[in-house]
Backbone as CSV, one residue per row, in Angstrom:
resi,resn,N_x,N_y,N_z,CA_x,CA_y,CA_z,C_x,C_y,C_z
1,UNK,-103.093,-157.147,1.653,-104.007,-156.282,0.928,-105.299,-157.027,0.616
2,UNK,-106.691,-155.710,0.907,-107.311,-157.064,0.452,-107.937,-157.501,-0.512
3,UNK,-107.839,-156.549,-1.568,-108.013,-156.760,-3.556,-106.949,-157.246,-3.617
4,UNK,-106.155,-158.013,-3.453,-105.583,-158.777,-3.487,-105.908,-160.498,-3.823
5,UNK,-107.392,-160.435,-3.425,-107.899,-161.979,-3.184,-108.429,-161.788,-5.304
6,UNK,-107.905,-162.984,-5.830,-107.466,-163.268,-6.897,-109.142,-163.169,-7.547
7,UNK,-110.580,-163.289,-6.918,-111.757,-163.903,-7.804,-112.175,-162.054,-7.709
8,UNK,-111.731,-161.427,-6.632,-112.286,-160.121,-7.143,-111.486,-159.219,-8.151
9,UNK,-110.179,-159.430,-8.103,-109.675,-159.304,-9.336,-110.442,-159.496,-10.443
10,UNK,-110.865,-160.677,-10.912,-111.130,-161.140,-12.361,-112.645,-160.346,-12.053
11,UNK,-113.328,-160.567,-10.931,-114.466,-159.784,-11.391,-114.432,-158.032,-11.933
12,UNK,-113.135,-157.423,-11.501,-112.636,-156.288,-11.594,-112.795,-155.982,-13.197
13,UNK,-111.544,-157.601,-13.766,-111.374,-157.686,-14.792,-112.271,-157.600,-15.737
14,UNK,-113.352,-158.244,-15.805,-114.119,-158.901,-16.523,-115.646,-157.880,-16.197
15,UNK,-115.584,-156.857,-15.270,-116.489,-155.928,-15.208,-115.900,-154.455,-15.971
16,UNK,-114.526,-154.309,-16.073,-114.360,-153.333,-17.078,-113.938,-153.577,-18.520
17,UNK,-113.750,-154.695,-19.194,-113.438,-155.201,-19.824,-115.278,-155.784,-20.945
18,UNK,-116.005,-155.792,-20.564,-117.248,-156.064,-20.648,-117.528,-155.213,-21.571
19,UNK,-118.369,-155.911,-22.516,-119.202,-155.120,-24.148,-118.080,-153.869,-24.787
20,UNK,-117.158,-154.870,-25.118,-115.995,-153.930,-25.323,-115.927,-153.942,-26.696
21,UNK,-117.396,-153.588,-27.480,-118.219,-153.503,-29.085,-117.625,-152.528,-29.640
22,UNK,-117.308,-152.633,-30.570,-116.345,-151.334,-31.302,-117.459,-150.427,-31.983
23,UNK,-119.194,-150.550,-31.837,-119.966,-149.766,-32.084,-120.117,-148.791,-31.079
24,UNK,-120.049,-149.259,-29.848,-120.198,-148.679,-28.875,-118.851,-147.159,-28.662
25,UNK,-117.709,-147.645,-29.338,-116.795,-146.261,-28.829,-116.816,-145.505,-29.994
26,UNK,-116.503,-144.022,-29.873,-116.505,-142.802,-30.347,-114.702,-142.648,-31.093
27,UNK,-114.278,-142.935,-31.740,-112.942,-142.752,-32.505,-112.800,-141.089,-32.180
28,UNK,-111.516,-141.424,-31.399,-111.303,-139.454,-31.094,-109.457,-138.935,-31.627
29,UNK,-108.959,-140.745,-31.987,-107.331,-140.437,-32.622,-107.255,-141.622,-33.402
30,UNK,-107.043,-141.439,-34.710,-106.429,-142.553,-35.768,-105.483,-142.696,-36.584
31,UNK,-104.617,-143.037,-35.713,-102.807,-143.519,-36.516,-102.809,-144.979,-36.950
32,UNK,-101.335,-144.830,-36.953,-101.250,-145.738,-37.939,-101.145,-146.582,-36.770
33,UNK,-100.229,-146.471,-35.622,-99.508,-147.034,-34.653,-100.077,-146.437,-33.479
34,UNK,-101.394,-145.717,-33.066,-101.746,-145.329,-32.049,-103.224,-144.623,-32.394
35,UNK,-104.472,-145.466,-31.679,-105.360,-145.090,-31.764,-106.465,-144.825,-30.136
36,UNK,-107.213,-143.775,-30.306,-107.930,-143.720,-28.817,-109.681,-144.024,-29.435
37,UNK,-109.721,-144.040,-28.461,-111.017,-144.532,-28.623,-112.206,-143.715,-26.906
38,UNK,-113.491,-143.413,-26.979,-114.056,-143.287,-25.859,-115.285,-143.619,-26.043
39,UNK,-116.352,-143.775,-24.945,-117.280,-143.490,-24.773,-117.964,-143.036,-23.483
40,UNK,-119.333,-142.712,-23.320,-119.780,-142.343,-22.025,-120.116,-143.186,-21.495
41,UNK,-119.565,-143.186,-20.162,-120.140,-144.441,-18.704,-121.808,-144.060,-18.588
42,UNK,-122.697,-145.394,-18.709,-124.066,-144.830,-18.657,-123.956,-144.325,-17.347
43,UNK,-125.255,-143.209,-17.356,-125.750,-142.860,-15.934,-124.499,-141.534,-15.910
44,UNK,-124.222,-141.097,-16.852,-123.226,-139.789,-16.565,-122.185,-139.337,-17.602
45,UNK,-121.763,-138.011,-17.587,-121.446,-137.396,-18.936,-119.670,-137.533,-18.638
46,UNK,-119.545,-138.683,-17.704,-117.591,-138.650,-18.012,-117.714,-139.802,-18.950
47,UNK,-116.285,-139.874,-19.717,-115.956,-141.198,-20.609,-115.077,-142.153,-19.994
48,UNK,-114.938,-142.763,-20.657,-114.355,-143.977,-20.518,-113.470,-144.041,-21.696
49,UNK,-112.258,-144.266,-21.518,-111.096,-144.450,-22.810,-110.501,-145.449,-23.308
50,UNK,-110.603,-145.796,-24.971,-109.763,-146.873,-24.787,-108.759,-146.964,-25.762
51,UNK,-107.162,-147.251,-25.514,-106.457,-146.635,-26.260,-105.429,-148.194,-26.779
52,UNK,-105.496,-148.395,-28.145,-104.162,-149.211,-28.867,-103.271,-148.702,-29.434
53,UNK,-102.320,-149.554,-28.844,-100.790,-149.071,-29.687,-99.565,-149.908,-29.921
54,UNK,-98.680,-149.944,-30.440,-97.928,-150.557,-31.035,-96.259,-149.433,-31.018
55,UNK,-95.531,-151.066,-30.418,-94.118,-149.984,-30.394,-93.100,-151.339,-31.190
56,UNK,-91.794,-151.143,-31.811,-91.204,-151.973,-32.115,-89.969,-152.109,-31.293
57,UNK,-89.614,-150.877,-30.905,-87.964,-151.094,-30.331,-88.081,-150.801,-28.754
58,UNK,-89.207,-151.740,-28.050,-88.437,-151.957,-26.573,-89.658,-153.266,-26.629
59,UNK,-89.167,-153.713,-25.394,-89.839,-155.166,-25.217,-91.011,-154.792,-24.041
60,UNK,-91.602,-155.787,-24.135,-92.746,-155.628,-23.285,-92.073,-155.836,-22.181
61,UNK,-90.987,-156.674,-21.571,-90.223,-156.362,-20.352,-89.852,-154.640,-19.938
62,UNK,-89.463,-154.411,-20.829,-89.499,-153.027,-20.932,-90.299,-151.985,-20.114
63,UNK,-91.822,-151.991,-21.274,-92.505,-150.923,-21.128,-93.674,-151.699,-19.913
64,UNK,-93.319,-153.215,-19.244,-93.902,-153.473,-18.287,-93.357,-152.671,-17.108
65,UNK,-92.250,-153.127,-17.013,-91.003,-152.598,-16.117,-91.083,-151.293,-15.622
66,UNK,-91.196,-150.488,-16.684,-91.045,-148.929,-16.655,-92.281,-148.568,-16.004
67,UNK,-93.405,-149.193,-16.245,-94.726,-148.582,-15.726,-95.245,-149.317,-14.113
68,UNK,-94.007,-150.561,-13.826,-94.627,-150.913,-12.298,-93.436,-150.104,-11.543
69,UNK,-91.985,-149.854,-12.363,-91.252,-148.666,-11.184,-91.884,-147.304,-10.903
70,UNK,-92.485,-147.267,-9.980,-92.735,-145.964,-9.338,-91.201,-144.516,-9.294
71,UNK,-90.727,-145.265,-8.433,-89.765,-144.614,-7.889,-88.616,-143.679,-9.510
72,UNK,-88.609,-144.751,-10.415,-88.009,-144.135,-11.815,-89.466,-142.871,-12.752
73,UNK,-90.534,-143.317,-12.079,-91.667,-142.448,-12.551,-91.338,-141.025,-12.247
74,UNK,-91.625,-140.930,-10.913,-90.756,-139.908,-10.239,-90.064,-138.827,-11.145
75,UNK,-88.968,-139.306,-11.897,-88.029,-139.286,-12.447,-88.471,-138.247,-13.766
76,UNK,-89.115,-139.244,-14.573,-89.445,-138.996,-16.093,-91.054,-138.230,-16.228
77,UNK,-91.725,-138.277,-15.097,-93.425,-137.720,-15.089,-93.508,-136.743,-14.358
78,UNK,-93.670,-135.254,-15.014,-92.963,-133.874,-14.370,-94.387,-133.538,-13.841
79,UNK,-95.493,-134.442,-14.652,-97.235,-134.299,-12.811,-97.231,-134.945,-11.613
80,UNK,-96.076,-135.668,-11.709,-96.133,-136.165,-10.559,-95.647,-134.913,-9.279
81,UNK,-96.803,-135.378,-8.056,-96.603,-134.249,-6.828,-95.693,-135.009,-6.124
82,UNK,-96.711,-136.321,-5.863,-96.013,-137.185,-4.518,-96.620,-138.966,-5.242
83,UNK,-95.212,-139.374,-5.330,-96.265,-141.074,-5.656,-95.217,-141.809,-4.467
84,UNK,-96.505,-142.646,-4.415,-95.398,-143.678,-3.335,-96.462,-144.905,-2.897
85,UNK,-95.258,-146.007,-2.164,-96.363,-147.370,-2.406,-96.437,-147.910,-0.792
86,UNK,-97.591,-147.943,-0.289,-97.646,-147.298,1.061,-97.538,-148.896,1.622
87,UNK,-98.148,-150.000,1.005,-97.929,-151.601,1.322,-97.954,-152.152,0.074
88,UNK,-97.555,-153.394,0.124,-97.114,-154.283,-0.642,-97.732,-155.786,-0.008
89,UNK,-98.159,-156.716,-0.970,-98.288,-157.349,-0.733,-96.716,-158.812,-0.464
90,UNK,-97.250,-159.868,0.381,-95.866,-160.706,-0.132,-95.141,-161.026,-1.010
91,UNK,-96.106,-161.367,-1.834,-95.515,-161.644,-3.372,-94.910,-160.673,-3.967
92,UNK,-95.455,-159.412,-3.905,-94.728,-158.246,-4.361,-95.420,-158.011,-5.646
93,UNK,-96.847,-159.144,-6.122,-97.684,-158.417,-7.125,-98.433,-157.329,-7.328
94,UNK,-98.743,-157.204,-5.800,-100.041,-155.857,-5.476,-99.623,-155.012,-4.719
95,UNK,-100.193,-153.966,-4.644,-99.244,-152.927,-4.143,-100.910,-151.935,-3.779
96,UNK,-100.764,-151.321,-2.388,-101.214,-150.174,-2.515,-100.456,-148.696,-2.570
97,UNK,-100.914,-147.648,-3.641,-100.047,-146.456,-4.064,-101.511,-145.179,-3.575
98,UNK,-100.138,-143.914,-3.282,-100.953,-143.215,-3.472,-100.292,-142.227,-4.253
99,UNK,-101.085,-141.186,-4.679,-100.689,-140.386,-5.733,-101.245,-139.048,-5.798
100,UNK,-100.517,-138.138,-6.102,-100.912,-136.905,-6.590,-100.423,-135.946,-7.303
101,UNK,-101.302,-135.237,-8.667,-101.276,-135.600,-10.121,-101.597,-133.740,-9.968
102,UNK,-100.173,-133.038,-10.722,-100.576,-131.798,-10.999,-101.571,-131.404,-11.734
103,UNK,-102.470,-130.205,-11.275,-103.509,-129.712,-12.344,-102.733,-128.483,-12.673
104,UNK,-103.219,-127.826,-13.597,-103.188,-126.674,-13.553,-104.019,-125.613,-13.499
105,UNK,-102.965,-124.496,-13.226,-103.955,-123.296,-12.373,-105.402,-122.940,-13.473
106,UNK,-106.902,-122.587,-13.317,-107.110,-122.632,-11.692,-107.691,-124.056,-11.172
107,UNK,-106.968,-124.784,-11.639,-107.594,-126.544,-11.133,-106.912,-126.879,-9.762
108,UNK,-107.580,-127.494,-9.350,-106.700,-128.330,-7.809,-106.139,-129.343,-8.581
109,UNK,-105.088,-129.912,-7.878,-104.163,-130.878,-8.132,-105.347,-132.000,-7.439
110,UNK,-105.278,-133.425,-8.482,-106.166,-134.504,-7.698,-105.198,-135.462,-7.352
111,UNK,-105.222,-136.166,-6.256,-104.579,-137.393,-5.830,-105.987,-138.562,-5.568
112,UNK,-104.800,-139.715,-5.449,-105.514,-140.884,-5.909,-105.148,-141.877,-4.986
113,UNK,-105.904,-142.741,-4.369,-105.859,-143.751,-3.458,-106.038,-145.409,-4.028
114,UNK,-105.227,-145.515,-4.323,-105.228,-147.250,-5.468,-104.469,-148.654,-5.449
115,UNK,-105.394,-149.638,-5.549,-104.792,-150.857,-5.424,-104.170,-151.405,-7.061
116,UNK,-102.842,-151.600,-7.472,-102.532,-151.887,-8.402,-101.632,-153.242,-8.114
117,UNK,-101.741,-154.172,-9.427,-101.445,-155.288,-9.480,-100.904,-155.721,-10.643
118,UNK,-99.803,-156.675,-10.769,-99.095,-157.187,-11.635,-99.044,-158.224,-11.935
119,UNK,-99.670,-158.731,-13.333,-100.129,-160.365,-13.970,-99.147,-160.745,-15.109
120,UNK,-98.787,-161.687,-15.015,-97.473,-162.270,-16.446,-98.499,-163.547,-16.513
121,UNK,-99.068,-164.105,-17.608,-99.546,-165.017,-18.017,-98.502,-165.513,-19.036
122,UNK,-97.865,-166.461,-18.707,-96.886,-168.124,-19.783,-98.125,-168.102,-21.185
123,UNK,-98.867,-168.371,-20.260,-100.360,-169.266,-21.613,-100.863,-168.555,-22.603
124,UNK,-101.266,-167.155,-21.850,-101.718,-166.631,-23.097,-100.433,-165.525,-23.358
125,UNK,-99.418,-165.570,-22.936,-98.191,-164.915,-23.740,-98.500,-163.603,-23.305
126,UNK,-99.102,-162.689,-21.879,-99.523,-161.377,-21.867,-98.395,-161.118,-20.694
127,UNK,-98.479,-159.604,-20.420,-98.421,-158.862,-19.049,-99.192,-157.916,-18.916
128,UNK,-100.480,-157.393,-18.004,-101.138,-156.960,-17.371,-100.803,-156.101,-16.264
129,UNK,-101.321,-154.668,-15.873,-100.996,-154.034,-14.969,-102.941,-153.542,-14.896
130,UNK,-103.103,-154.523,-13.559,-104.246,-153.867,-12.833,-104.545,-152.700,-12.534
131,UNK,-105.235,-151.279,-11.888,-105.280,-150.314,-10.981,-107.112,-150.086,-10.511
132,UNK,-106.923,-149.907,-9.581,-108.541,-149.016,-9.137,-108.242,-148.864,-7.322
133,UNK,-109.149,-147.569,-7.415,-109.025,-146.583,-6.715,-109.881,-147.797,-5.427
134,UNK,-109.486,-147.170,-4.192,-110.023,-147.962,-2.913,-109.717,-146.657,-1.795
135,UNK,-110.804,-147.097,-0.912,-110.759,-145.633,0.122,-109.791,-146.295,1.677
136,UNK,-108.952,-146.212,2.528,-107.982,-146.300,3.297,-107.352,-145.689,3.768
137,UNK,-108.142,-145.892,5.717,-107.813,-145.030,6.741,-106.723,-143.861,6.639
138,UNK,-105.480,-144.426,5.877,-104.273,-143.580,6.320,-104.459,-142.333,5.522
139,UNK,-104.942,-142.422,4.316,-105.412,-141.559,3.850,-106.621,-140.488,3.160
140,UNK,-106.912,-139.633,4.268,-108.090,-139.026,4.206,-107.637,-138.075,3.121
141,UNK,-109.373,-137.447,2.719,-109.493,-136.280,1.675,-109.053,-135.366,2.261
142,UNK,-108.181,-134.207,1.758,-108.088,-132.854,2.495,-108.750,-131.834,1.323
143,UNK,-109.149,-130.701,2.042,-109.438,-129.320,1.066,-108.747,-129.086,0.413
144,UNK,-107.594,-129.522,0.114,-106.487,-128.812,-0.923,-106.376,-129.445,-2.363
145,UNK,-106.667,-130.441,-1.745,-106.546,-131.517,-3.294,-107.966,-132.378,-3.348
146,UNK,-108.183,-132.407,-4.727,-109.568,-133.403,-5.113,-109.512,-134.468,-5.068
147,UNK,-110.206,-135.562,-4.639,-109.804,-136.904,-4.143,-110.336,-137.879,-5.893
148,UNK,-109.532,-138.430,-6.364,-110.334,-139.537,-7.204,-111.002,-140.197,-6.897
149,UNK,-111.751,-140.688,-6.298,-112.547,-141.640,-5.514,-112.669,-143.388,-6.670
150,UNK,-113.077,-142.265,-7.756,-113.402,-143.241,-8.815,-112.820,-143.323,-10.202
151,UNK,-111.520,-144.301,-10.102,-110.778,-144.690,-11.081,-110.313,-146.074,-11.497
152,UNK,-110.368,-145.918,-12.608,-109.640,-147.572,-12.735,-109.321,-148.339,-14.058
153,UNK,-107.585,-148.793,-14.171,-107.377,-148.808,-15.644,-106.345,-150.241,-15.815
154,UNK,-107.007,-150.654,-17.365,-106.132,-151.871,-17.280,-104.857,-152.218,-18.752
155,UNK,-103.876,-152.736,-18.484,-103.252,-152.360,-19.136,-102.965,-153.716,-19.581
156,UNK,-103.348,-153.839,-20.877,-102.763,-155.631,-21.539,-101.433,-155.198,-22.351
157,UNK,-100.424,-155.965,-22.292,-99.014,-155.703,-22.940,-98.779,-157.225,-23.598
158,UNK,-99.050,-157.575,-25.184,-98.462,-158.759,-25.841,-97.422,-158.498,-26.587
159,UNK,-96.341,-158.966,-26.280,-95.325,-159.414,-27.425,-95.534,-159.557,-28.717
160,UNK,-94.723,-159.251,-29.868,-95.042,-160.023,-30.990,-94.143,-161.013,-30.912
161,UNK,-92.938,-161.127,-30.434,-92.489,-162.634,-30.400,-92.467,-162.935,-28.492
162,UNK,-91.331,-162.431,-28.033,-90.852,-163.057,-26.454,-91.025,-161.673,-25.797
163,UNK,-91.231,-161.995,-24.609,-91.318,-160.729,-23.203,-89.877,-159.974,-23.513
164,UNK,-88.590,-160.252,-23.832,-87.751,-160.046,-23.805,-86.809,-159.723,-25.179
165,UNK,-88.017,-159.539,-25.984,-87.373,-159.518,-27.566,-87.670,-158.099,-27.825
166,UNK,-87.801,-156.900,-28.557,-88.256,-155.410,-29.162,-89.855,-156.224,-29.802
167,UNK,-90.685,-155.085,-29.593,-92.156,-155.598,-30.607,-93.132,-155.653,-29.374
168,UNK,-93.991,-154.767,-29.223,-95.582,-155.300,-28.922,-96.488,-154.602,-28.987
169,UNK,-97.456,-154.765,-28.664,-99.251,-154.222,-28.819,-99.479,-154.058,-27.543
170,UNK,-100.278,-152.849,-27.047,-100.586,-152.902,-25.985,-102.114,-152.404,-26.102
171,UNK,-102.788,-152.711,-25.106,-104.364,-152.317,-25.053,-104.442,-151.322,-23.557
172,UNK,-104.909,-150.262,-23.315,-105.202,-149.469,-22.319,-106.574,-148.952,-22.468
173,UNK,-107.440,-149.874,-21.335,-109.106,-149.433,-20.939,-108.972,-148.161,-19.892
174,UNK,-109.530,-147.391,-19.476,-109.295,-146.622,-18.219,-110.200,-145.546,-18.279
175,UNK,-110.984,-145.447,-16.868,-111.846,-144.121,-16.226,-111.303,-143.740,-15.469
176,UNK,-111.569,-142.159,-15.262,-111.038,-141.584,-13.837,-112.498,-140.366,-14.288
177,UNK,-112.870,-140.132,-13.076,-113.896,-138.953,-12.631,-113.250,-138.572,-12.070
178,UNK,-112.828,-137.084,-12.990,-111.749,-136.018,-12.329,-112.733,-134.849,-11.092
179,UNK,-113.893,-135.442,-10.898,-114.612,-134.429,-9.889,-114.293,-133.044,-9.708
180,UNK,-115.509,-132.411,-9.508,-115.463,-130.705,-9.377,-115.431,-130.079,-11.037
181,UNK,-115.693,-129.330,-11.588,-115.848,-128.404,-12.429,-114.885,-128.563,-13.313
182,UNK,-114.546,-129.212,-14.311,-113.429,-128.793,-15.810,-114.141,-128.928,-16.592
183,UNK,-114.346,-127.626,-17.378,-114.565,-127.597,-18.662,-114.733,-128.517,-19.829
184,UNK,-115.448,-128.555,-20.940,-115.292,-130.006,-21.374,-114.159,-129.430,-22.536
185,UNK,-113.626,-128.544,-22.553,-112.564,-128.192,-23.348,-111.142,-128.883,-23.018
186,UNK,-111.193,-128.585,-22.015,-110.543,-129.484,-20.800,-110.052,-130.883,-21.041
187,UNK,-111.483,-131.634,-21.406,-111.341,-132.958,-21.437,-110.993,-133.164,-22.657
188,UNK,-111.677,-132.616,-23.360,-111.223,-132.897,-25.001,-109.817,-132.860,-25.452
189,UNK,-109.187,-131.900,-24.744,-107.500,-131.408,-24.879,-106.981,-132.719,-24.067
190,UNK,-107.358,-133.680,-23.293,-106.688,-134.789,-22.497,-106.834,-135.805,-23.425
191,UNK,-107.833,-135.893,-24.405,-107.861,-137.149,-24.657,-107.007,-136.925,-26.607
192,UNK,-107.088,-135.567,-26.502,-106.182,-135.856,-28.113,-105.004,-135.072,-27.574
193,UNK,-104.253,-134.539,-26.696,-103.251,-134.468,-26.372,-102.176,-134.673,-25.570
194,UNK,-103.358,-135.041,-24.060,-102.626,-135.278,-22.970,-102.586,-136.492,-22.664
195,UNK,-103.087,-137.300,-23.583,-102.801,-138.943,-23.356,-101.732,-139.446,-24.491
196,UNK,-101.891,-138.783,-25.469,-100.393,-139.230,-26.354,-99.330,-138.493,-26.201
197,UNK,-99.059,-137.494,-25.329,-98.006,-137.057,-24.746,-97.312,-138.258,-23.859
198,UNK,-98.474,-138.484,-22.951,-97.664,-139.153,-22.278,-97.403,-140.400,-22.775
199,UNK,-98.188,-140.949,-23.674,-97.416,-142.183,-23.874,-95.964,-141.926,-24.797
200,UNK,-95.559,-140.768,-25.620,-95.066,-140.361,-25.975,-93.578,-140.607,-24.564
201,UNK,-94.160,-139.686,-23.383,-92.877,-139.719,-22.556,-92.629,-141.248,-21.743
202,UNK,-94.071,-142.196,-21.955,-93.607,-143.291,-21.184,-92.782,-143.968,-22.233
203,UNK,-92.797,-144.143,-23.163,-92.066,-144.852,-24.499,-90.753,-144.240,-24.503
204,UNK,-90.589,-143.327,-24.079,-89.075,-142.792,-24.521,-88.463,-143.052,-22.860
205,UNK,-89.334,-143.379,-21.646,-88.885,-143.189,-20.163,-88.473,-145.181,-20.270
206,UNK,-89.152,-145.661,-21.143,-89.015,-147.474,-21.471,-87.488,-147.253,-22.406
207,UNK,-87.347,-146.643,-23.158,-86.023,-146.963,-23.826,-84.813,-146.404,-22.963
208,UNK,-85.240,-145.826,-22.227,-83.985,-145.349,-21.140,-83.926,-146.360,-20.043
209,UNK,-85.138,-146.906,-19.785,-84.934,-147.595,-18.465,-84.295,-148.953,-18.941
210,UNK,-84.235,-149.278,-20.048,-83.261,-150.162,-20.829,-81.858,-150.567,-19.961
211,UNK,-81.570,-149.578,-19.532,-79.928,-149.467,-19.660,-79.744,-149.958,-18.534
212,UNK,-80.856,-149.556,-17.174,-80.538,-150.255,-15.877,-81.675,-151.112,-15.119
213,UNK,-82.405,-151.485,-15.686,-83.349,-152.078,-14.779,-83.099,-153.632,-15.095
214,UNK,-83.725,-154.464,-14.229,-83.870,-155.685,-13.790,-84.919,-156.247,-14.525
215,UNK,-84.620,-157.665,-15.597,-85.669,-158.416,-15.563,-86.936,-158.350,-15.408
216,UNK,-88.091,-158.682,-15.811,-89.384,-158.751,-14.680,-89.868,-160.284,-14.889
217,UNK,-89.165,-160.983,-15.515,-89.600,-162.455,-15.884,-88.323,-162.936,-16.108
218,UNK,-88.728,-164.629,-15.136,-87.293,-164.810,-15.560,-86.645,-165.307,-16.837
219,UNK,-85.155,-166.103,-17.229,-84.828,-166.744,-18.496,-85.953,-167.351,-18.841
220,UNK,-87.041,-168.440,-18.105,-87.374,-169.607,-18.526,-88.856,-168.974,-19.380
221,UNK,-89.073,-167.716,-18.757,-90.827,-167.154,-18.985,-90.081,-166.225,-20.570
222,UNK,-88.917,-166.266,-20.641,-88.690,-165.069,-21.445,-88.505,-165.600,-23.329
């Protein structure tokens, strides 16, 4: 793969991650244990989101776990059309996926063409889940569905004690230009309902995946 090469990563990193001024975002949800945050990408009227939260009873092995299995996504994410991970890198950190994400009627369903990647840092005690959208031969735009062209979201996951203990904080940056015509009623209903839903169903899809999944770090990282 070839976002795969480790310095465009960090420039990835460190270009969405940038003037991340708490003057700059618009407060659109304030809990106690879950807050969103947005603002507008200059040069255009989509936002940009940024969402903290805090869970106590699954581990960041956990709710890492749950969000790099595709195949258990499937499962628990009733928008999902079609996900699937078309290459892999050797290591098995990066992955290209593609995806496609029910709308509803009268919206087209959009799918998504994306390089996502998986970081465990020892040092600074994190796990990280890369994503952004990349364009690739195998899959062209069709008339039926809206193409994302332009997306991309990052996901920091810290422990409060071990990868492998209950307790952490997580940080979620992320754009997507849903292209073509939605309402801004639309958007407003995604960002105070349809984003704490789902974290709602990924948090409860992490305490189930408890019971059978594998590790993602080993004894010595844990």
């Amino acid at each position: 793969l070839e976002s795969n090469n480790k310095s465009e990563w960090d420039a990835f990193y460190d270009k969405t991650t940038q003037n991340n001024n708490e003057d700059d975002w618009e407060i659109v949800m304030d809990q106690a244990d879950f807050k969103i945050w947005r603002k507008v990408v200059p040069g255009s009227s989509i936002y940009q989101y940024k969402v903290i939260g805090s869970y106590k009873d699954i581990s960041p092995n956990q709710f890492y776990a749950t969000q790099r299995d595709l195949d258990y996504r499937k499962q628990w994410d009733t928008s999902v059309v079609k996900l699937e991970v078309h290459d892999r890198d050797p290591e098995g950190t990066s992955e290209l996926v593609y995806w496609e994400s029910y709308y509803p009627f009268p919206l087209s369903n959009r799918d998504y063409v994306y390089v996502r990647r998986g970081l465990i840092d020892e040092k600074s005690n994190t796990m990280t889940i890369l994503s952004k959208s990349v364009c690739h031969p195998d899959f062209e735009e069709t008339s039926s569905v809206v193409r994302g062209s332009s997306y991309h979201s990052i996901m920091v996951i810290k422990p409060h004690s071990k990868f492998n203990k209950p307790g952490l904080d997580y940080l979620l940056i992320y754009f997507d230009d849903p292209k073509g015509y939605i309402p801004s009623y639309c958007l407003s209903w995604a960002a105070s309902s349809a984003v704490p839903s789902f974290m709602k169903l990924l948090h409860a899809a992490a305490l189930d995946h408890s019971t059978h999944y594998h590790p993602i770090v080993s004894p010595q990282q844990q």
